[in-house]
N, C-alpha and C positions, 0 to 999 in steps of 0.2 A: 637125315636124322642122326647120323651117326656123330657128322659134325656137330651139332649140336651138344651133344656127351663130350664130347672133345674140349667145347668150350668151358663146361660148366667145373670142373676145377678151378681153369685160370680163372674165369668169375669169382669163387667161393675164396680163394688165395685174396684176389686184391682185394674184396670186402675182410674178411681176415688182417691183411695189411693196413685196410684205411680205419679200423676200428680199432687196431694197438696203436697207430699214429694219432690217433684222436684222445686216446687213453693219453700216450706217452707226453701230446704237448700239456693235457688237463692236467696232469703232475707236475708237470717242472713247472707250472705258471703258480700252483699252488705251493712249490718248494721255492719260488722266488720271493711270493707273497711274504711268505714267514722261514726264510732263508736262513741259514746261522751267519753272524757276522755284529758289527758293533753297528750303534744306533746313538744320538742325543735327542732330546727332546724338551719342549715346556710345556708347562701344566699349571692352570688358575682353578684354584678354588674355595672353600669354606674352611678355617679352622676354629676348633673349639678348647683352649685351654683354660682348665678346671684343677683345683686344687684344694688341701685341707692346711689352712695356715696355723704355723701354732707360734707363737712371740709371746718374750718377757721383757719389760722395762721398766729401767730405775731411772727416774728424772732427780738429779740432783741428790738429797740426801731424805727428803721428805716424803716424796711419792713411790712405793715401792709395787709394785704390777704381779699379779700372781701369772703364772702360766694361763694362755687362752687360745681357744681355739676353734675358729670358723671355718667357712667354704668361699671361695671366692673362684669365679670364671668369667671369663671373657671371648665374645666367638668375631672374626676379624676375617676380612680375605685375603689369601694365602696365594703368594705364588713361588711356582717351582723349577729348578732347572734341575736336568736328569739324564744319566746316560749308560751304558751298558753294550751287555754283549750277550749273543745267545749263540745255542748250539740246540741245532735240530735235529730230533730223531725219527723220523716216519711222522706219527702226529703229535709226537711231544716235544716239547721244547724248554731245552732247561738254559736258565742265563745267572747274572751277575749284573747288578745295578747300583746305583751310588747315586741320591739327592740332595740338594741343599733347597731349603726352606726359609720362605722370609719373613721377616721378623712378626710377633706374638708380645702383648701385651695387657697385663691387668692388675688392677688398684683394689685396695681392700681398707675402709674409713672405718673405724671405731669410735666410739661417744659415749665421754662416760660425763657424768652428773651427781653431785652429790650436795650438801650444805655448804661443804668449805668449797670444792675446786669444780670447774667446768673443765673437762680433759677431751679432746680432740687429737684421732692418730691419724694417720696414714701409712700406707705400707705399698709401695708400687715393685711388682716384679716383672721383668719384660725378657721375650728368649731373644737373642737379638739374631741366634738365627738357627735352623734346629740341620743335620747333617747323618744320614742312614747310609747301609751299607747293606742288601740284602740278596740273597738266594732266590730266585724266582723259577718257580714249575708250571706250564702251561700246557693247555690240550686245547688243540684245534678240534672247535665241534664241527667247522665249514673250513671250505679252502679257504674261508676269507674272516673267522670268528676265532676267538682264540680266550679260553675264560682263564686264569693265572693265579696262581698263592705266594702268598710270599711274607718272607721275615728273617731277622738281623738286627744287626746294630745301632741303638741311637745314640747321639750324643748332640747335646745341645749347650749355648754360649746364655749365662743368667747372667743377671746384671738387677739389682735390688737397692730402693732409697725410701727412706723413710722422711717421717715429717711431723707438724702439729704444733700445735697449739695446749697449752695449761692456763686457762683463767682462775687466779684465786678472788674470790670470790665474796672473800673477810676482809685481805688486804688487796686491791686492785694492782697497787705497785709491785707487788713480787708476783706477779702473770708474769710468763715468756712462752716464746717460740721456740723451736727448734728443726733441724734439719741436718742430714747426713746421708752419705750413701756408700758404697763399697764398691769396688773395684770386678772384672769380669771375672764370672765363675763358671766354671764346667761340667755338667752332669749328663752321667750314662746312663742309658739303659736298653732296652727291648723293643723295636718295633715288629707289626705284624698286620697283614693285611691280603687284600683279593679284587679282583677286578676282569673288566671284558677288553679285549683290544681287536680292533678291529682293522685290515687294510684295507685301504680304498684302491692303493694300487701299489706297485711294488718298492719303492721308498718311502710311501707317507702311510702312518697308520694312526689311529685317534682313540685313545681308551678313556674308561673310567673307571677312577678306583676308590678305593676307601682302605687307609691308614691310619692304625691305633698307635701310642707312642706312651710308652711308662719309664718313670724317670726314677733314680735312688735317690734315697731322705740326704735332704742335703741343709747343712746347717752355717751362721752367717753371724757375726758378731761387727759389732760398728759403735765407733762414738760420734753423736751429733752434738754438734754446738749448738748453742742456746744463746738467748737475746742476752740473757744475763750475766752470761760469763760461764754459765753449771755446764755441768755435760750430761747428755744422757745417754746410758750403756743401754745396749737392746742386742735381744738374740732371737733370731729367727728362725724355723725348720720350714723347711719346702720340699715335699712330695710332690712335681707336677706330672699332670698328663696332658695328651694331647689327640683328636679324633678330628681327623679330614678328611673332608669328600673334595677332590678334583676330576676334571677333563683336562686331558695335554693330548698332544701331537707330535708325533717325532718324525724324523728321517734317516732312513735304514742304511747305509753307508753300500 
């Protein structure tokens, strides 16, 4: 019996021991999981660029365009490449990320009608590629679940042409066309957004997320030539925005 009492420390010790060894590899597999260290990744998904257009146009010396102003969107699929870096704290994890987005595009037709003229616009603006820079805060709610906030910088590459058509209507022969377009333009502003990211195992992990994107008023003057020889001045504002839903996958370096 006495042996017995004898044993039963050393017993209570090794179970002690094999139950913080058990502990200690369930942490580092979960500290590997979502490890601090750099990462790239891609990401396909949905985008919605929407806007409020406002233009004026003087075609030659006859048609003068009062200021107008519509909504014009377009939703296209989007994809992504993306990469970063995080620093882990127990279960938070805070990083630094940078995306480039690919290209967005949308058309806005106007139609006017009257006795004398049959008038026909168009107005096409396209981003040709949009570029963020943000802060990202994350909480593991599982060694292997990870939900994240984030927000920063946008800036995105415009590029805008116009178009159309004037049928006169009294005289046939003084109708023309026209067309013109403008050179790349650059606009700043805000993104912000949230998502789940999940590992499957300790390099590959797979999220989804969702990114708002608000841009500054950004204005655009242009001469287009005309079948006839005229020109027409036009000025344009653009306020765009932009709202994506993707899935990517990255590899944890």
């Amino acid at each position: 019996m006495p042996s017995v009492y004898l044993r039963l420390p050393v017993v209570v010790s090794a179970c002690a021991m094999l139950s913080a060894g058990l502990l200690m590899s369930s942490t580092i597999k979960a500290q590997e999981r979502f490890a601090s260290g750099s990462y790239i990744g891609l990401g396909l998904g949905y985008g919605k660029m929407s806007d409020r257009l406002s233009w004026q146009a003087k075609a030659g010396q006859e048609i003068d365009r009062d200021v107008e102003t519509e909504g014009a969107n377009k939703s296209a699929g989007v994809g992504s490449l993306f990469f970063g870096y995080n620093w882990r704290f127990n279960r938070w994890l805070l990083g630094l990320e940078a995306d480039i987005t690919s290209s967005l595009k949308y058309r806005y037709e106007a139609h006017e009608r009257d006795a004398e003229d049959d008038y026909d616009e168009y107005i096409k603006h396209k981003m040709a590629w949009l570029l963020t820079i943000r802060p990202r805060v994350g909480y593991l709610i599982s060694d292997s679940l990870m939900v994240y906030g984030t927000a920063g910088f946008a800036s995105a590459r415009m590029k805008t042409s116009i178009g159309g058509t004037n049928r006169d209507l009294i005289n046939p022969e003084d109708s023309f066309t026209f067309a013109g377009h403008i050179g790349n333009r650059q606009v700043h502003g805000w993104t912000a957004g949230a998502g789940l990211e999940y590992a499957i195992s300790k390099r590959w992990h797979l999220r989804a997320e969702y990114l708002y994107a608000r841009f500054q008023k950004k204005s655009s003057n242009l001469r287009a030539s005309t079948s006839d020889g005229e020109v027409v001045h036009h000025r344009s504002w653009i306020k765009p925005k932009l709202n994506q839903f993707r899935l990517g996958v990255s590899y944890q370096f």
